[in-house]
BALOBA-1460 file (C-alpha; in Angstrom, 3 decimals):
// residues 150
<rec num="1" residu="x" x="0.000" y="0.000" z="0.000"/>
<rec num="2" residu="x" x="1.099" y="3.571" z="-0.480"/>
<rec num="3" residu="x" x="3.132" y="5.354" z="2.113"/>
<rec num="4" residu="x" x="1.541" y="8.864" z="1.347"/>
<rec num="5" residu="x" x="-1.467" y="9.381" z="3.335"/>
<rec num="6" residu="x" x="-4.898" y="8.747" z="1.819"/>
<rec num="7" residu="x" x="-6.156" y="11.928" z="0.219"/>
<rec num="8" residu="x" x="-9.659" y="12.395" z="1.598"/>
<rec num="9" residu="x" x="-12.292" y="15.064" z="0.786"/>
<rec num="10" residu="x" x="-12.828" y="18.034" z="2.932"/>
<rec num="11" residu="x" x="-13.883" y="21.649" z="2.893"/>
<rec num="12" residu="x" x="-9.966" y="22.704" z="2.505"/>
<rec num="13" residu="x" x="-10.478" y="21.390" z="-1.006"/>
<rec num="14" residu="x" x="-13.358" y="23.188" z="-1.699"/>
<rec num="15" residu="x" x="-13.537" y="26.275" z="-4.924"/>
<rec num="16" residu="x" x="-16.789" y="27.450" z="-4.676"/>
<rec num="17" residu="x" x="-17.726" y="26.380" z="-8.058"/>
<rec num="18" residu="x" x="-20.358" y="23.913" z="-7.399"/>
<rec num="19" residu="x" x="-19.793" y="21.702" z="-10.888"/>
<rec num="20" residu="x" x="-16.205" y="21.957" z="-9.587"/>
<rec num="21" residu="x" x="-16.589" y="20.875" z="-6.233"/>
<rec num="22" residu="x" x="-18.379" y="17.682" z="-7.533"/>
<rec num="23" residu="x" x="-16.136" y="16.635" z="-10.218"/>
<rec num="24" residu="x" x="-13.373" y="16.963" z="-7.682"/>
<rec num="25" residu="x" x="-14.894" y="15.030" z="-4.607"/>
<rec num="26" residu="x" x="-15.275" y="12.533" z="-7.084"/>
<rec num="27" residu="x" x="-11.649" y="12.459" z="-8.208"/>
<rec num="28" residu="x" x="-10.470" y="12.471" z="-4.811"/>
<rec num="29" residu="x" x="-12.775" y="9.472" z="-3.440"/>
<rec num="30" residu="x" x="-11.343" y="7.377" z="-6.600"/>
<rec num="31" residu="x" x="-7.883" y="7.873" z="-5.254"/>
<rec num="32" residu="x" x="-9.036" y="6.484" z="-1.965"/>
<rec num="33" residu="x" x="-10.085" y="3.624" z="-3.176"/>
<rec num="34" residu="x" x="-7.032" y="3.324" z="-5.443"/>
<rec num="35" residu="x" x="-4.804" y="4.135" z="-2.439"/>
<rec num="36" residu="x" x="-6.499" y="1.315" z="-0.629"/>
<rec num="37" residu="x" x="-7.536" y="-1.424" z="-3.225"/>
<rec num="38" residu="x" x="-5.573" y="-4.825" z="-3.471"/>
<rec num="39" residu="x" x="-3.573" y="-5.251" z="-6.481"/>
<rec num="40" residu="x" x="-6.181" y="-6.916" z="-8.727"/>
<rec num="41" residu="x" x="-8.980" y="-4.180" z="-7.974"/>
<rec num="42" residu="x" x="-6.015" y="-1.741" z="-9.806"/>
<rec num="43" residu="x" x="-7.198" y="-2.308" z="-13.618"/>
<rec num="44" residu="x" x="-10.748" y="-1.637" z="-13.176"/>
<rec num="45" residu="x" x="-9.882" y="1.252" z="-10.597"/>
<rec num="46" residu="x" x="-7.440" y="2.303" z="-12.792"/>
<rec num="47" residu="x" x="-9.685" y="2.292" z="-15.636"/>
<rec num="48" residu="x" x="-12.628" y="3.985" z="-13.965"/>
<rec num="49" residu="x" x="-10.096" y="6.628" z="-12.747"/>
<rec num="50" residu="x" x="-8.860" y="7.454" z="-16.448"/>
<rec num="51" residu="x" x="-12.712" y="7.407" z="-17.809"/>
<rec num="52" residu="x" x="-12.943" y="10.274" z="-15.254"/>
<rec num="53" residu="x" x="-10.344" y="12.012" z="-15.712"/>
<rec num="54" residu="x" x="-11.305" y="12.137" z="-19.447"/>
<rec num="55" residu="x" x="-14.582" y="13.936" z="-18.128"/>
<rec num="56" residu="x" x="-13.302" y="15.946" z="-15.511"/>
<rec num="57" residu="x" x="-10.609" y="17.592" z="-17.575"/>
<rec num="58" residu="x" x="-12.846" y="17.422" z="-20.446"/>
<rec num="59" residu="x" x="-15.388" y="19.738" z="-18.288"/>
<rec num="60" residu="x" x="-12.673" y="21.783" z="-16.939"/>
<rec num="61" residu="x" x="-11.193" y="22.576" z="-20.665"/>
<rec num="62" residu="x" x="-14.451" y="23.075" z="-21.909"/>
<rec num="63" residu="x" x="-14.839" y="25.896" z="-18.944"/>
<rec num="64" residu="x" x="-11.423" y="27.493" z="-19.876"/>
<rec num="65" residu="x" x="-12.067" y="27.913" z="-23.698"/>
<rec num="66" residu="x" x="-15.638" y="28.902" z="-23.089"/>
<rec num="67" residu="x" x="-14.859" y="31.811" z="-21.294"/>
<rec num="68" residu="x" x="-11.479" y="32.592" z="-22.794"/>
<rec num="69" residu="x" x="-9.701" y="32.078" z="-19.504"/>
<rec num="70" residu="x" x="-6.134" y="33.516" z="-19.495"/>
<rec num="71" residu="x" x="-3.696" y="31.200" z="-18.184"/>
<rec num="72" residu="x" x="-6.038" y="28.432" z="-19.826"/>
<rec num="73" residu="x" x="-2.972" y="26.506" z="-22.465"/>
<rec num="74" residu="x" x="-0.693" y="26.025" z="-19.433"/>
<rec num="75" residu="x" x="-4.002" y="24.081" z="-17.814"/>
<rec num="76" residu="x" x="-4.927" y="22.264" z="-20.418"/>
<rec num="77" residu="x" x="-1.265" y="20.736" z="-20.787"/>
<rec num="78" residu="x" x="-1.512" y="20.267" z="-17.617"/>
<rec num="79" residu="x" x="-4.608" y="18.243" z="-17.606"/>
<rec num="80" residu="x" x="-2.853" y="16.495" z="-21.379"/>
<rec num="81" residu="x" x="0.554" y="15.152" z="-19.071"/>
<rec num="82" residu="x" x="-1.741" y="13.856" z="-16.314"/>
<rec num="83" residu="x" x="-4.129" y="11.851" z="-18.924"/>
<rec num="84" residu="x" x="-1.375" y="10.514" z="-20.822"/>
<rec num="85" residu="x" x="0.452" y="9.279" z="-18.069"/>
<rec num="86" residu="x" x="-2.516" y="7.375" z="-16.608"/>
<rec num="87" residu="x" x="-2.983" y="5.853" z="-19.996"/>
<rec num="88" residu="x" x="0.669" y="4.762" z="-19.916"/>
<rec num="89" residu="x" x="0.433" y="3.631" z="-16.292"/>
<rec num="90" residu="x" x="-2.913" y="1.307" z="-17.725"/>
<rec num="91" residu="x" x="-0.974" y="-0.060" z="-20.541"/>
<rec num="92" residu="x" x="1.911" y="-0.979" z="-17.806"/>
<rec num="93" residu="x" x="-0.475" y="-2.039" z="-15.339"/>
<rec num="94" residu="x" x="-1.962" y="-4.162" z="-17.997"/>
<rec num="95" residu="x" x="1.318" y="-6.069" z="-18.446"/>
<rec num="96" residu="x" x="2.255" y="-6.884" z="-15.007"/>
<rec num="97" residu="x" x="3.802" y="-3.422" z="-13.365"/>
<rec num="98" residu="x" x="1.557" y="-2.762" z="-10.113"/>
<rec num="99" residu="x" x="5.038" y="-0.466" z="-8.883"/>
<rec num="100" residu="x" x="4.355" y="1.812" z="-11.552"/>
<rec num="101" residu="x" x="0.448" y="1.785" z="-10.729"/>
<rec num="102" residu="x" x="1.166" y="2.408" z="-7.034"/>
<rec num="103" residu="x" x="3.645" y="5.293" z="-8.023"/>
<rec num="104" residu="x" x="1.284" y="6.896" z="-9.867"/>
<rec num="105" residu="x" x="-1.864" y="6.388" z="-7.565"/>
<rec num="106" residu="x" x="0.796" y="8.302" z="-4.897"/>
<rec num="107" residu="x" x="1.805" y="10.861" z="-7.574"/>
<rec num="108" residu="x" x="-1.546" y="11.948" z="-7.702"/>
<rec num="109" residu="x" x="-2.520" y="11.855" z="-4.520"/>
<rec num="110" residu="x" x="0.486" y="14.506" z="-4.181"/>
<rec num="111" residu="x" x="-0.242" y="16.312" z="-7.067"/>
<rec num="112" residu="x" x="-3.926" y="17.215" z="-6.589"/>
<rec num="113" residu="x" x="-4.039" y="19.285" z="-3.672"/>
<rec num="114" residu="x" x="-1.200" y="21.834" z="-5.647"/>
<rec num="115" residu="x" x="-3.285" y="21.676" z="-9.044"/>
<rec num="116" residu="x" x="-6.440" y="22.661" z="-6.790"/>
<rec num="117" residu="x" x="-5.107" y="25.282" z="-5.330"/>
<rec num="118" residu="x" x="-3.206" y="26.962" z="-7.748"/>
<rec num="119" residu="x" x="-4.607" y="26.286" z="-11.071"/>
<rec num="120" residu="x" x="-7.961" y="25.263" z="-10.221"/>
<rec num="121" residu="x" x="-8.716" y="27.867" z="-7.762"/>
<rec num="122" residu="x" x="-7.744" y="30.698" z="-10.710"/>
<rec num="123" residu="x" x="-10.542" y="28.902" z="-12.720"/>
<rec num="124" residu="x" x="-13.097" y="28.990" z="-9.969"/>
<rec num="125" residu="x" x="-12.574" y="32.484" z="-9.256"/>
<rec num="126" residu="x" x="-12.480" y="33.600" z="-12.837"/>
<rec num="127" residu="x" x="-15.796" y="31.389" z="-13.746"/>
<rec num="128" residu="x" x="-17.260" y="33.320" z="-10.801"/>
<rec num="129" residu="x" x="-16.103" y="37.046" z="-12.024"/>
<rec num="130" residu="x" x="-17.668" y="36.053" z="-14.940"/>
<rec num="131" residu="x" x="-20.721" y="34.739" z="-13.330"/>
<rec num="132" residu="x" x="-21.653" y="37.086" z="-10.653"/>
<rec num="133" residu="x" x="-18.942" y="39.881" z="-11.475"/>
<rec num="134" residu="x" x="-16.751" y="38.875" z="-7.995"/>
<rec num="135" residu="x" x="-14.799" y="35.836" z="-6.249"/>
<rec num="136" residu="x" x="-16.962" y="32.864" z="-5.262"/>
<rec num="137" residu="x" x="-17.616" y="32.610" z="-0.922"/>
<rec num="138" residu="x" x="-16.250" y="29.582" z="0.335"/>
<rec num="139" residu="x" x="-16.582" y="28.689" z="3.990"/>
<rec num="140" residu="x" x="-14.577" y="26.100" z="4.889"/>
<rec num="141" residu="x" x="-15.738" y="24.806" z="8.215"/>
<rec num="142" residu="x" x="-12.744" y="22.115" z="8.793"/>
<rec num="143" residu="x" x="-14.787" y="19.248" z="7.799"/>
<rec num="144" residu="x" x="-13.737" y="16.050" z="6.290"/>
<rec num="145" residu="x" x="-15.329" y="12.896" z="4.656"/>
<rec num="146" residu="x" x="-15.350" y="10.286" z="7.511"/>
<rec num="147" residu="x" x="-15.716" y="7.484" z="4.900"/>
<rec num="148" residu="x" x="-13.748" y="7.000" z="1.867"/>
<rec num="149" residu="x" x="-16.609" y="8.024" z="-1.173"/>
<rec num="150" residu="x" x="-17.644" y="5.386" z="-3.737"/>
């Protein structure tokens, strides 16, 4: 099992975008169950994790060229290295290589919180300005998921 600890969902990771919020709470109760699963629950874990990050950066995209967000290319690549590499990871995983799985399921359990708060916070804000003309309210009231989400 992975040595990083499980990434659980709490108001910390909240935006304030509610389409957002949802996508991610998703994302981060599939890493749970990555971070936890035995080795042969990875393929279909791993495969249910790639169909949504297809959707999730496939929303978030679609949100950054709708509204002709600024910083949007460096996102998008962004989004492009992360969805490559877990189809490479599949392909591996496919063949034998749980290391590689597990080093990925901790790589993004890492990454996440960062790409939240930098690069997905920017979004929120700016789909907000755009929105309702200011920053979205987001009151985080220290609370965390006491159950891994499936």
């Amino acid at each position: 099992m992975s040595h990083t600890a499980t990434l659980t969902w709490g108001d910390d990771l909240l935006m304030g975008h509610g389409p957002m919020d949802e996508i991610h709470e998703e994302f981060v109760g599939l890493i749970g169950r990555l971070q936890s699963a035995h080795d042969e629950q990875l393929p279909e874990l791993l495969q249910a994790m790639e169909t949504h990050l297809q959707h999730h950066f496939g929303e978030e995209d679609q949100w950054m060229l709708g509204t002709a967000f600024p910083p949007r290319d460096c996102h998008i690549d962004e989004h492009a290295a992360v969805l490559k590499s877990v189809g490479e990871v599949r392909v591996q995983l496919a063949q034998g290589n749980v290391a590689i799985c597990r080093d990925l399921i901790r790589a993004l359990a890492e990454w996440f919180p960062g790409h939240a708060t930098h690069l997905d916070s920017a979004l929120a804000h700016w789909l907000s300005k755009q929105r309702f003309g200011g920053k979205p309210v987001v009151i985080r009231r220290n609370i965390q998921s006491s159950a891994p989400l499936s």
